[in-house]
One Martini backbone bead per residue (centre of mass of N, CA, C, O) as a GRO file, in nm:
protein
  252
    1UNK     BB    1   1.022   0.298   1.441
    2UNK     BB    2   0.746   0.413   1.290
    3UNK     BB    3   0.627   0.690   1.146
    4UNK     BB    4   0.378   0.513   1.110
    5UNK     BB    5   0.073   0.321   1.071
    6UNK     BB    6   0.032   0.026   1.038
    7UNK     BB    7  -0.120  -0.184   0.824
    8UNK     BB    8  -0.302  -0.482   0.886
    9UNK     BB    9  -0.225  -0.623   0.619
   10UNK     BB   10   0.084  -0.664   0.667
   11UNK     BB   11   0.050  -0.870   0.832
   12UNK     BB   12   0.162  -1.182   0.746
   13UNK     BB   13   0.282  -1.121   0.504
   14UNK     BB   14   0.462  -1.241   0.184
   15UNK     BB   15   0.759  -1.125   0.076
   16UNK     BB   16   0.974  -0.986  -0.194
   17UNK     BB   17   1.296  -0.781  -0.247
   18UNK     BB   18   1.460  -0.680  -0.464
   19UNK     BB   19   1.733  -0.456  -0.379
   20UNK     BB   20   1.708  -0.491  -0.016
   21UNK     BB   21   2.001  -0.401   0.073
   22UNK     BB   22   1.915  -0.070  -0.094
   23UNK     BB   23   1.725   0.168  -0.024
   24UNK     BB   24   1.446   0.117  -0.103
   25UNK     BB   25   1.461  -0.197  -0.075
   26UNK     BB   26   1.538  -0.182   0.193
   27UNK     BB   27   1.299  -0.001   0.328
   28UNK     BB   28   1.109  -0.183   0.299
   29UNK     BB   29   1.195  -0.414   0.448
   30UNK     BB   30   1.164  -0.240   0.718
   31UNK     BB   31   0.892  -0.178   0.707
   32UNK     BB   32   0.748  -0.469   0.671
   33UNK     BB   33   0.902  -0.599   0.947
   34UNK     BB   34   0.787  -0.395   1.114
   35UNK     BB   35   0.440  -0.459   1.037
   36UNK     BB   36   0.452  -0.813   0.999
   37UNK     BB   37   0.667  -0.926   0.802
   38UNK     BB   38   0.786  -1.168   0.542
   39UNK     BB   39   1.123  -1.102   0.449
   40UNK     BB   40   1.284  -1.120   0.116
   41UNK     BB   41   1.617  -1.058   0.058
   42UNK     BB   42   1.714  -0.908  -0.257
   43UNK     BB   43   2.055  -0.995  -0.337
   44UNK     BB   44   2.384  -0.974  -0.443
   45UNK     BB   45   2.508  -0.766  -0.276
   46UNK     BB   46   2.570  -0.729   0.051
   47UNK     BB   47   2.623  -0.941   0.211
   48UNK     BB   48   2.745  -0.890   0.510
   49UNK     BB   49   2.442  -0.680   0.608
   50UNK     BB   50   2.215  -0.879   0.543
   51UNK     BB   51   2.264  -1.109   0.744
   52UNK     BB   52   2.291  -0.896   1.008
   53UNK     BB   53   1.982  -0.840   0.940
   54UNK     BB   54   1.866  -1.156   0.953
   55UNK     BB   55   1.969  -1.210   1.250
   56UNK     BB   56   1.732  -1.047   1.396
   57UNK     BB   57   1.523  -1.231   1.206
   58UNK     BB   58   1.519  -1.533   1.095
   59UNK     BB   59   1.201  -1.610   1.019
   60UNK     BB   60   1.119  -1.282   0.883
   61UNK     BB   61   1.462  -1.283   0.752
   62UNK     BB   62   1.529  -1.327   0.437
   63UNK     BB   63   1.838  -1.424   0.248
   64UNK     BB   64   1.864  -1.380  -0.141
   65UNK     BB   65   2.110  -1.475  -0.325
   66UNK     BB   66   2.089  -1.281  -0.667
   67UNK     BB   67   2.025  -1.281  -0.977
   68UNK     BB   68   1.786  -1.161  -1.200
   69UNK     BB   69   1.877  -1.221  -1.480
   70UNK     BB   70   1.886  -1.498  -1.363
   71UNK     BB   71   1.657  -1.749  -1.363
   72UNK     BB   72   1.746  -1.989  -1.211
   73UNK     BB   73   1.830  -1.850  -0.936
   74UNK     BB   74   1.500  -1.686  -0.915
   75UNK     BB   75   1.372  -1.938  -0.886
   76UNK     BB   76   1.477  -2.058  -0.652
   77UNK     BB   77   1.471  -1.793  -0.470
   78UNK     BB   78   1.142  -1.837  -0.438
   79UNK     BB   79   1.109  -2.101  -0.353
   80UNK     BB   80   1.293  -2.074  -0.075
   81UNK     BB   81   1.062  -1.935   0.041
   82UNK     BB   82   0.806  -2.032   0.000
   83UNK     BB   83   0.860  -2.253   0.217
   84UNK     BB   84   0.939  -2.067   0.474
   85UNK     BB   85   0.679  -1.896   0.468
   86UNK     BB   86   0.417  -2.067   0.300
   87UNK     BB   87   0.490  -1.865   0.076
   88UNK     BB   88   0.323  -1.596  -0.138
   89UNK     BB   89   0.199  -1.244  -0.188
   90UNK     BB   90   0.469  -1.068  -0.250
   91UNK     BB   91   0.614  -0.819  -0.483
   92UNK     BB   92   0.971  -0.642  -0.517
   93UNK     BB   93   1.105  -0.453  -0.782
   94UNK     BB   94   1.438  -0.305  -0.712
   95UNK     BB   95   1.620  -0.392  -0.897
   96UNK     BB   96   1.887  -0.140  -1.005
   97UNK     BB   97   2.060   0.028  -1.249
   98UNK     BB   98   2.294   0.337  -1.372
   99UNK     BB   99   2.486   0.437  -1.660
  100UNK     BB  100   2.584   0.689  -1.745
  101UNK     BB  101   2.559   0.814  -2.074
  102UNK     BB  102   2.641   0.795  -2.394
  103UNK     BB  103   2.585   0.592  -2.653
  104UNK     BB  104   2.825   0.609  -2.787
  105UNK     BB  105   3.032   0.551  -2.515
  106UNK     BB  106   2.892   0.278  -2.443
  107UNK     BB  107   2.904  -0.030  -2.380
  108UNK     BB  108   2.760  -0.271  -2.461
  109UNK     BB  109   2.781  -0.449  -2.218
  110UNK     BB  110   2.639  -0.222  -2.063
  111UNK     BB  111   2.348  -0.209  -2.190
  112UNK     BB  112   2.278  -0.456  -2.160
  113UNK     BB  113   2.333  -0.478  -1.836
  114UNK     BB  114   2.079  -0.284  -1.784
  115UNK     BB  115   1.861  -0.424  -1.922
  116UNK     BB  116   1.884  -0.709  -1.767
  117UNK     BB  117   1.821  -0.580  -1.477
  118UNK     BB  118   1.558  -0.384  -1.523
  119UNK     BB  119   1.387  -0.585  -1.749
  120UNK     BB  120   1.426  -0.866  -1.719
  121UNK     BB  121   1.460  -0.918  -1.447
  122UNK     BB  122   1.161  -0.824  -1.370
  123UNK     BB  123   1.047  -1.060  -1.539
  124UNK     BB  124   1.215  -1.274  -1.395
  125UNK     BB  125   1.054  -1.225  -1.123
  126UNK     BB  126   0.752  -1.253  -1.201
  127UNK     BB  127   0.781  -1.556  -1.335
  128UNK     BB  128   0.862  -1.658  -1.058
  129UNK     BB  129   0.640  -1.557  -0.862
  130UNK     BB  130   0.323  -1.644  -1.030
  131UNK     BB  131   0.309  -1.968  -0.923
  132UNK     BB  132   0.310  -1.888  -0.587
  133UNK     BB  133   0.066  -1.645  -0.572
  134UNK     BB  134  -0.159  -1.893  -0.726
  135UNK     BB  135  -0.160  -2.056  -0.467
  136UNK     BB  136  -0.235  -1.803  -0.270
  137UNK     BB  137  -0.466  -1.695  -0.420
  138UNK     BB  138  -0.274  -1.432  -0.459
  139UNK     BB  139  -0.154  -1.070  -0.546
  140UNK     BB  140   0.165  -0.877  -0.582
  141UNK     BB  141   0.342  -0.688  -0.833
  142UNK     BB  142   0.585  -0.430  -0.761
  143UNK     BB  143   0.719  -0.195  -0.988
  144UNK     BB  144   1.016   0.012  -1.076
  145UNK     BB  145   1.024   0.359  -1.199
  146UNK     BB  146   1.103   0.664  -1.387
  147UNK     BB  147   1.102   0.952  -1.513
  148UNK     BB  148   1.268   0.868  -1.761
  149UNK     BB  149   1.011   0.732  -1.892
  150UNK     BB  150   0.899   1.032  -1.971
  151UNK     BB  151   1.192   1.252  -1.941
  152UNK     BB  152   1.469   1.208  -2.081
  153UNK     BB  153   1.804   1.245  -2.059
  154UNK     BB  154   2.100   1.287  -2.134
  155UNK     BB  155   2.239   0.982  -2.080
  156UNK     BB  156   1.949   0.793  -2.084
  157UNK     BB  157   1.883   0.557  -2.241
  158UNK     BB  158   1.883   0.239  -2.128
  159UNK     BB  159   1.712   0.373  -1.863
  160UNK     BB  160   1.467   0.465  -2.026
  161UNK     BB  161   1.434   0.178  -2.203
  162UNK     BB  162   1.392  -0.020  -1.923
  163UNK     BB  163   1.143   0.170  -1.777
  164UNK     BB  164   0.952   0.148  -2.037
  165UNK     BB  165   0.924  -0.144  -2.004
  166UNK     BB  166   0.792  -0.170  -1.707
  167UNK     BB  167   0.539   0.007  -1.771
  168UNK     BB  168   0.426  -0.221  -1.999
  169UNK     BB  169   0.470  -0.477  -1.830
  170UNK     BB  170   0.271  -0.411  -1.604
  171UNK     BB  171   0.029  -0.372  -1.767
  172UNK     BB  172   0.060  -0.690  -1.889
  173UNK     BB  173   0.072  -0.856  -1.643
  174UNK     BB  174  -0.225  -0.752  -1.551
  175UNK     BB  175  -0.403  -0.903  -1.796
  176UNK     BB  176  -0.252  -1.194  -1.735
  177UNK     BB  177  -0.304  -1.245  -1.426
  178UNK     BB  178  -0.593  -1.185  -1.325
  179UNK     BB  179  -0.715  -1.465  -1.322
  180UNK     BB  180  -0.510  -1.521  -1.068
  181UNK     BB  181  -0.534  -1.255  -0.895
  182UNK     BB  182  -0.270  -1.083  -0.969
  183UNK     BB  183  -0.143  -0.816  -0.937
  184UNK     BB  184  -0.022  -0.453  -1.086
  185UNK     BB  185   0.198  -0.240  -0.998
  186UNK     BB  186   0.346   0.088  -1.074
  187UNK     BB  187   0.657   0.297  -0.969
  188UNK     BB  188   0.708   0.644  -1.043
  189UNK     BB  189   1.040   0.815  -0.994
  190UNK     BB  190   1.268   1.056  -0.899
  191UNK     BB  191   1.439   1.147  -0.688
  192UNK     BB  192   1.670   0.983  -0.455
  193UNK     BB  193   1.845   0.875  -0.148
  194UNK     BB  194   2.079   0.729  -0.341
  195UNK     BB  195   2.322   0.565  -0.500
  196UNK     BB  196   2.276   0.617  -0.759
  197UNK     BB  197   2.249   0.918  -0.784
  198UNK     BB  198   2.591   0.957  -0.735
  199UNK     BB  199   2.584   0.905  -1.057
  200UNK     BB  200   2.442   1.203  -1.087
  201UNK     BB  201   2.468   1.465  -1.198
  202UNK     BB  202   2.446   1.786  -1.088
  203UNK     BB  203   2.287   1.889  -1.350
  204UNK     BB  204   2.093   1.632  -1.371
  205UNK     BB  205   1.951   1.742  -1.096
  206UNK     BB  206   1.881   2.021  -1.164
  207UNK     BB  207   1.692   1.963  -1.370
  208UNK     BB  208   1.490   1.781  -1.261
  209UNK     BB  209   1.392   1.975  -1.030
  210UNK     BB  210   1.264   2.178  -1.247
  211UNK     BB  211   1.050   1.978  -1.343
  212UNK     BB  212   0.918   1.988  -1.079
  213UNK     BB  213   0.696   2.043  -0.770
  214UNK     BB  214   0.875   1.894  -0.536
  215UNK     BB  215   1.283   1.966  -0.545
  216UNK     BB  216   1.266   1.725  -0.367
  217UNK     BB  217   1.459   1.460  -0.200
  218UNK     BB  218   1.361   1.164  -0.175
  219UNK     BB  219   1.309   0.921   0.076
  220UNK     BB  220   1.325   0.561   0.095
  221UNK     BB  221   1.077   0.603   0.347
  222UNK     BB  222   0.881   0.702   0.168
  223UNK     BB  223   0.835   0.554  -0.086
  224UNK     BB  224   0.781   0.272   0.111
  225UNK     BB  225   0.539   0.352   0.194
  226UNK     BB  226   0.362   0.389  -0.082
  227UNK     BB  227   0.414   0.089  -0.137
  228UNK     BB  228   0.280  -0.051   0.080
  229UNK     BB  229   0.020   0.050   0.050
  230UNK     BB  230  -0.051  -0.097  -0.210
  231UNK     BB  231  -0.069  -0.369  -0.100
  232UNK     BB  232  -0.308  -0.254   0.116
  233UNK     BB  233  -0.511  -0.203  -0.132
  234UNK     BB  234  -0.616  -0.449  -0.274
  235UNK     BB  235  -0.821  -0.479  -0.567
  236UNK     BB  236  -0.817  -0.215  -0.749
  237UNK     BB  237  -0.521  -0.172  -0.807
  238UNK     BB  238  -0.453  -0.209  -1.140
  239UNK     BB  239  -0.229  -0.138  -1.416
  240UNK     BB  240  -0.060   0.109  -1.302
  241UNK     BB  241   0.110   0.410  -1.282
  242UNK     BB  242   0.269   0.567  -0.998
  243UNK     BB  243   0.335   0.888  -0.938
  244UNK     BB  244   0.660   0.969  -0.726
  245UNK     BB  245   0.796   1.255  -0.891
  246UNK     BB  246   0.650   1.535  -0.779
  247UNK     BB  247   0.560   1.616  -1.073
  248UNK     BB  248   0.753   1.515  -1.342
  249UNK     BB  249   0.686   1.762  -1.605
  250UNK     BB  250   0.480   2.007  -1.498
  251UNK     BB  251   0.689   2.238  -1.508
  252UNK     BB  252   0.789   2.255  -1.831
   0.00000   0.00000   0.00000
C-alpha cells in the first residue's frame, strides 16, 4: 500500500527507469506501479530479483537489462518497452555509481566508467528515448544529480563533474526537445539510504549533514514521491533542476 495518495495522471503512464532494480530507481518502480503504471525496469546486475518481481505482474513490470553506456543495447531495451507497452510517455534515469578516492589514486579507466554511466549513461538513455517520447505525442525525461554537483568535497572529483554534467545537459535538453512536446527536469539529491551511501566514508557523511538544513538521511520511498510528483506535474515545469537535498549548503 502507499504512503500517499498517488495521483490519477500516473495511472496508465508507460515509463523506463534505469537503475530500478534498487535505492531509488527501486522505490520509483515500486510506487509507479503501483499507482496504475507500466514500468520497464532498467538494470544491468541483480538479475534475479528483478526477473522474481516482474513475474508480479508480467504485464506492467517489464525487466530490461543493459548497460545505459552501450548505446545500442539501451536503443534496443527502449524499443522493446515501447512495443509492449504500446508507447513511452517518460523515462526515469537513475542508473549510477560513485566511486569515490582522490583524483590521484584513482585508476583512468575507473574515472572514466564513473563518468560513463552517470553522465553519457544518461545522455544515452534520454536520446534513445527521445523518440518513442515524440511519437506518444510527448513526454517527459526526469535526471537526477547530487549535492555534490554543487558542493563537492574530496575525493568526488569523476562523481561530481558527472552530476554537474547531467545538470546542464538536463537543462540543453528541456531546450532542444520542447518542439517535440517533451519536458526535462532534474532532481538533486543529499544523502539517500541507498547502497551507493555504504560507500560514502562516515566523515564525509558527517560532513554533509552539518551543510544541510534537513540532516536527516532521506528514504528512497520519500525521493520517489517527490519524482512521481514531477511525472504528473504537467508540462509547466521544464528546464529546471529541482532540490531535494534538504537544503545542502544552505547551512554552510
Amino acid at each position: 500500500m502507499l504512503p500517499w495518495p498517488p495521483d490519477p495522471a500516473l495511472a496508465g503512464l508507460r515509463l523506463v527507469v534505469t537503475g530500478g532494480s534498487r535505492g531509488v530507481g527501486g522505490a520509483v518502480v515500486e510506487a509507479a506501479h503501483a499507482a496504475g503504471a507500466t514500468v520497464g525496469i532498467g538494470h544491468l546486475q541483480s538479475q534475479e530479483p528483478v526477473q522474481a518481481s516482474a513475474a508480479r505482474d508480467p504485464e506492467r513490470l517489464i525487466p530490461l537489462r543493459f548497460d545505459v553506456a552501450d548505446a545500442e543495447a539501451t536503443e534496443e531495451a527502449l524499443r522493446a518497452f515501447a512495443e509492449h507497452a504500446g508507447g513511452l510517455d517518460a523515462l526515469v534515469c537513475c542508473a549510477g555509481i560513485a566511486t569515490p578516492g582522490l583524483l590521484t589514486r584513482q585508476p583512468v579507466d575507473r574515472l572514466a566508467r564513473e563518468i560513463a554511466v552517470n553522465l553519457v549513461g544518461t545522455l544515452v538513455s534520454a536520446r534513445a528515448a527521445l523518440p518513442h517520447l515524440a511519437a506518444a505525442g510527448g513526454g517527459t525525461v526526469v535526471t537526477v544529480s547530487s549535492a555534490a554537483a554543487r558542493m563537492p568535497q574530496a575525493g568526488q572529483t569523476a562523481y561530481a563533474a558527472s552530476k554537474g554534467g547531467v545538470e546542464a545537459f538536463t537543462r540543453a535538453l528541456a531546450t532542444e526537445a520542447a518542439a517535440q512536446n517533451v519536458r526535462a527536469v532534474c532532481v538533486r539529491l543529499g544523502l539517500t539510504e541507498t547502497n551507493m551511501l555504504a560507500e560514502v566514508s562516515e566523515a564525509v557523511r558527517t560532513q554533509t549533514a552539518a551543510r544541510a538544513l534537513t540532516p536527516d538521511v532521506a528514504s528512497p520511498a520519500c525521493i520517489a514521491r517527490h519524482l512521481l510528483g514531477l511525472l504528473a506535474a504537467g508540462d509547466r515545469l521544464t528546464g529546471s533542476v529541482v532540490d531535494l537535498s534538504g537544503g545542502y549548503g544552505h547551512a554552510w
